[in-house]
N, C-alpha and C positions, 0 to 999 in steps of 0.2 A: 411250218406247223399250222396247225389247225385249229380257230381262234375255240375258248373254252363252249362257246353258244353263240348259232347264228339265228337271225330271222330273215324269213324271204319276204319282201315286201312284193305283190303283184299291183300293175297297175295296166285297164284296159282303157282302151278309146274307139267310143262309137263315132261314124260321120252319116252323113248321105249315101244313099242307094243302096245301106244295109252295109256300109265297110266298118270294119270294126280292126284294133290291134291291140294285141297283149306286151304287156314288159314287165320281165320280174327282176326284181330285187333285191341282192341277201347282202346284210349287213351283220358284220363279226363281230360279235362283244364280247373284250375279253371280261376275266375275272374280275373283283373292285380290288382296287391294288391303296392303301393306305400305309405310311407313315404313321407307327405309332411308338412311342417309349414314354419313358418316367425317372425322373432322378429323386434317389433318395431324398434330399435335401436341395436347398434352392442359396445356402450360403452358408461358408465352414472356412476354420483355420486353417491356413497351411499349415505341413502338408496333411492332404487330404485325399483318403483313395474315394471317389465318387462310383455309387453302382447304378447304373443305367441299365435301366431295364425294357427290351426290346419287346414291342407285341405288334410290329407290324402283318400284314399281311398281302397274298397275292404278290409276293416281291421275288424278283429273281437276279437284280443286284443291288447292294448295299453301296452308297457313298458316304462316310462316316467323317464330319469335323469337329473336332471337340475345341475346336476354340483357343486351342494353345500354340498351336503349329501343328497339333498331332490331326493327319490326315491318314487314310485307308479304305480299303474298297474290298469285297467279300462275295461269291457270290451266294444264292441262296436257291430254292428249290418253293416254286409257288404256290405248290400244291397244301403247304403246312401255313400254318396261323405261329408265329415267331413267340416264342417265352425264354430268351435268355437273357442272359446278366453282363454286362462290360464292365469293365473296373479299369477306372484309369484314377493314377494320383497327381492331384495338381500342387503347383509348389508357388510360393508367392515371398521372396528376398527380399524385395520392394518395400518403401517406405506407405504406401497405400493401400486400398481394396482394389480388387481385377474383376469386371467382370468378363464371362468367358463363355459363348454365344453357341452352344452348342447345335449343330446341324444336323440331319438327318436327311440325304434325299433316297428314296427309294427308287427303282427302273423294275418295269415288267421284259417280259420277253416281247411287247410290240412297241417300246421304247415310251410307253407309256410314265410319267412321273408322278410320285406325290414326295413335298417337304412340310417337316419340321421343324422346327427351334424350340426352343427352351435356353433360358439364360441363368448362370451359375455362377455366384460371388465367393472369391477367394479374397480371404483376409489375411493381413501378412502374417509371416511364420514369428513368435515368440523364442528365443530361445535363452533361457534361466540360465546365468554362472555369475560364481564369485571366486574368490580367490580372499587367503585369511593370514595373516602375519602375526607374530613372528612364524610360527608353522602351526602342527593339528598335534603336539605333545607338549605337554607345559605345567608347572607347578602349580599348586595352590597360592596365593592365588591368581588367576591367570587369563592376562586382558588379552582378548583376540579382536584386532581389526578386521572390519571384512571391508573387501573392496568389489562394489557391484558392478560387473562385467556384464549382466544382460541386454541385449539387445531389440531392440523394437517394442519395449514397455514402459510403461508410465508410473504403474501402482508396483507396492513389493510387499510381501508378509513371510516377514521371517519368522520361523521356529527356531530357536538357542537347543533346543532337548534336555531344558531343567525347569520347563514348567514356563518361562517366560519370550514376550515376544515384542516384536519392531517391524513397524511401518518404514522406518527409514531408508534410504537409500542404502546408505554404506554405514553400519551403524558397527559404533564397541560397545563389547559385551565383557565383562566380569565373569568369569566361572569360577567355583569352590567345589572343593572336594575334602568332608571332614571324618571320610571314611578310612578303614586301614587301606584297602586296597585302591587300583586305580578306577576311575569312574569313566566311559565310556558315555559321548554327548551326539545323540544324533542330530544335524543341523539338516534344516530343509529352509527352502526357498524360492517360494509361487512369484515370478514375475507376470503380470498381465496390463495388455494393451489398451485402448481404447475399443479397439475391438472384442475388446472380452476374450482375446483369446490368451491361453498361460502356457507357461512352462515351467515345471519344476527341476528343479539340482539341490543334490544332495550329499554333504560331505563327512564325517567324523570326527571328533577331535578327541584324545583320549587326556584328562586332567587327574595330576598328579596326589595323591594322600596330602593335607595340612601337616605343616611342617613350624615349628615356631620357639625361635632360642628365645628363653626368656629365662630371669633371674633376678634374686635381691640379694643387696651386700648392706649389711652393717658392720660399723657406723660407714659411711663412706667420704669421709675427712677427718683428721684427727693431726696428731702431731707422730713424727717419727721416736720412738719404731711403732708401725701402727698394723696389729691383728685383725682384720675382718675376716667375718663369717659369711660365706655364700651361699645362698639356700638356690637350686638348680629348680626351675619351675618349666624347663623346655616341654612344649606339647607335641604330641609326633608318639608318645609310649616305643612301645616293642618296634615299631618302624626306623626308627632311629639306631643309624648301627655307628654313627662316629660324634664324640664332644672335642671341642678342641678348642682348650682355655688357654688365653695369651694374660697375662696379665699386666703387661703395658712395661715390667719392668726387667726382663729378660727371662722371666718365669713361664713354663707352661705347664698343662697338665692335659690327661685325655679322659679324667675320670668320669663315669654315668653318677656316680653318687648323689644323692640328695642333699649334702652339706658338705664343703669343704672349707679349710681356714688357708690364708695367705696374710705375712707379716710385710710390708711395705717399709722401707728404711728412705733415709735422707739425711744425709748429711751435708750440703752443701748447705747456702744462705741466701736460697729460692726457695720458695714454694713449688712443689711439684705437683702435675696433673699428671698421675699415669691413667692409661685408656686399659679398662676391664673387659674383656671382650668374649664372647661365645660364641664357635659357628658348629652349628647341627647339622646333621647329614641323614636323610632317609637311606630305604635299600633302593629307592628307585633313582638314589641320584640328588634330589631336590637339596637345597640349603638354606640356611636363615643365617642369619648372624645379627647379634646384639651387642653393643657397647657403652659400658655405663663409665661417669670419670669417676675416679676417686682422687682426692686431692689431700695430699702429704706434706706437712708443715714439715720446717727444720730440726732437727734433733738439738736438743741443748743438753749441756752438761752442766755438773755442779760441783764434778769431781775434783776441789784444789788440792795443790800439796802444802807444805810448813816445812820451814826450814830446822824444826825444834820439836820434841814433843812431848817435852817434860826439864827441866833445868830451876835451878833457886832463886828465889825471891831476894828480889823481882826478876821476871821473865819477860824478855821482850822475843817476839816470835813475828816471821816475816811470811805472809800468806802469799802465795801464788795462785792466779785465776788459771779454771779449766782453757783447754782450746777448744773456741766455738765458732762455729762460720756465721752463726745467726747473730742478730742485734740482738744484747738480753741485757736487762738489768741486775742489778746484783745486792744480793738482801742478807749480810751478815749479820749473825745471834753470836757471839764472843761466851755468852756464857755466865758470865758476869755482870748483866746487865747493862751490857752496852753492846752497841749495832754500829754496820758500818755499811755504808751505800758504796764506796768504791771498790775499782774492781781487785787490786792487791792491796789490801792494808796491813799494817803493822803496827800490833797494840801488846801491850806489856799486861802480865796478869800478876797480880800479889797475893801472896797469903800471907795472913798479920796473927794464925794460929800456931798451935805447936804441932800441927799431923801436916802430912802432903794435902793436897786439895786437886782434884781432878774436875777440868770444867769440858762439857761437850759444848763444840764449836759447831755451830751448824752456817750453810749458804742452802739458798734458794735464790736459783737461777730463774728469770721470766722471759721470754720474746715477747714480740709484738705482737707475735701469731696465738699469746698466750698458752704458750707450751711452757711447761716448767720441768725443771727436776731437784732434787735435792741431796746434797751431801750431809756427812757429820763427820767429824776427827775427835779424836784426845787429847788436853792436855794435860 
């Protein structure tokens, strides 16, 4: 081939007796043959597609090293001035920055060269994840641990998706939901390096309607037999599709009602704690449960009998005590003006008139627990 432009150089030489010689000269120059490109940017996170932009000219092969291993060769036509674009993505796993020496030599068609470089920092790749226990569905109220799985970061800024946020690593978070239905939280999570470069993950968690057994009982200790009133305060409304009342003494009930009564008994010679108990049920599943004591004294009686219950002056009459499992004292009114602290007494009654005489006999039984009751008889 035949170089793009030549020049002839001539060169003469005179000597003695008029001798003279000529010499010519042609020298082939080709075209100006340059190496020339541009990268976007001069240092980027991994990964990263880099566009390199070619403008060499006068070239008729490309040797191409981009500094990663990636090597290639192309050829080209000399006649054009070069404007296209390469894209290669570099990837950096590494705990460091890479840089990555990119090459360029170009070749004419008379073996002629020109090189390039330019140098290209690749910063390690970020990659964001967590991972949240117990899972991503859960009642009111409903603590979720997160556990930070990201890789190659230093800094973390978490979004909850109820307006609040954390720096922390691995941070718990509280969620409430005091709506009827369920509440949908979007969570996100920017980890970034020292390199400033980030990555985000993003997960969902869906948090159940407020759910809450609550109630009052009056009175809630008293002596057997003992009626309380339960006033139902559960919050949850129309959400709420099941009540289910234990009341500690073999009783249940499954009423929504706003009041109910339950009569607690005891007859032994303990005191008893029974456990009041509520558990509430949404449609979505969620539960609460509340339990209040209520504490039941022993029942006493006062009920005696008599062996007598009317006969002539003088009357002696033989009193017999109720059966009571409780310690109680015993407080007899005869009637007549006379009392009597033991538990069976036996007292004579007179009449010194000419009519019958009719005297009411009363007991009043007391515990310890101060529960009383009270009888009366005739005689």
């Amino acid at each position: 081939a035949r170089p793009d432009s030549s020049i002839i150089y001539t060169a003469t030489i005179s000597g003695a007796c008029g001798l003279s010689d000529t010499v010519r000269y042609r020298i082939d120059v080709a075209r100006p043959l340059e190496a020339r490109f541009n990268i976007d940017t001069t240092q980027a996170c991994a990964p990263y597609t880099l566009n390199i932009r070619d403008q060499s000219y006068g070239v008729k092969t490309y040797y191409w090293d981009l500094g990663d291993g990636t090597v290639f060769s192309y050829p080209s036509s000399e006649s054009k001035v070069a404007d296209t674009i390469l894209r290669h993505t570099y990837t950096n796993n590494g705990p460091v920055a890479l840089q990555r020496n990119i090459r360029l030599i170009v070749e004419n068609s008379y073996g002629c060269r020109d090189t390039l470089v330019r140098s290209f920092t690749i910063n390690p790749e970020v990659t964001a994840g967590f991972s949240l226990a117990p899972g991503n569905i859960g009642c009111t109220p409903f603590t979720v641990a997160f556990t930070n799985t990201s890789v190659r970061a230093n800094s973390y800024q978490w979004s909850f998706g109820d307006n609040t946020s954390s720096a922390a690593v691995s941070p718990v978070h509280t969620y409430e939901n005091y709506g009827p239905a369920d509440s949908v939280r979007n969570i996100r999570l920017i980890a970034t390096s020292f390199y400033y470069c980030a990555d985000t993950a993003f997960a969902q968690i869906t948090v159940r309607p407020f759910i809450k057994a609550d109630f009052t009982v009056q009175p809630d200790k008293g002596c057997s037999p003992l009626q309380v009133t339960i006033q139902n305060m559960a919050v949850g409304g129309s959400s709420i599709i099941s009540y289910e009342w234990d009341f500690g003494d073999g009783g249940t009930s499954n009423s929504s009602a706003p009041f109910l009564t339950h009569t607690y008994t005891n007859t032994t010679g303990l005191v008893q704690i029974r456990q009041l108990r509520l558990v509430v049920t949404n449609q979505q599943g969620c539960t609460d449960t509340l339990i209040r004591q209520i504490t039941v004294y022993p029942e006493v009686s006062a009920q005696f009998t008599q062996d007598v219950v009317q006969g002539c002056n003088p009357l002696t009459v033989h009193f017999t005590r109720p059966a009571n499992n409780a310690v109680v004292t015993w407080n007899w009114n005869f009637g007549q003006g006379s009392t009597s602290s033991t538990p069976d007494p036996v007292t004579v009654f007179q009449n010194s008139g000419g009519n019958d005489t009719t005297f009411t006999v009363q007991l009043i039984v007391t515990s310890s627990d101060f529960c009383r009751d009270t009888f009366s008889s005739v005689v």
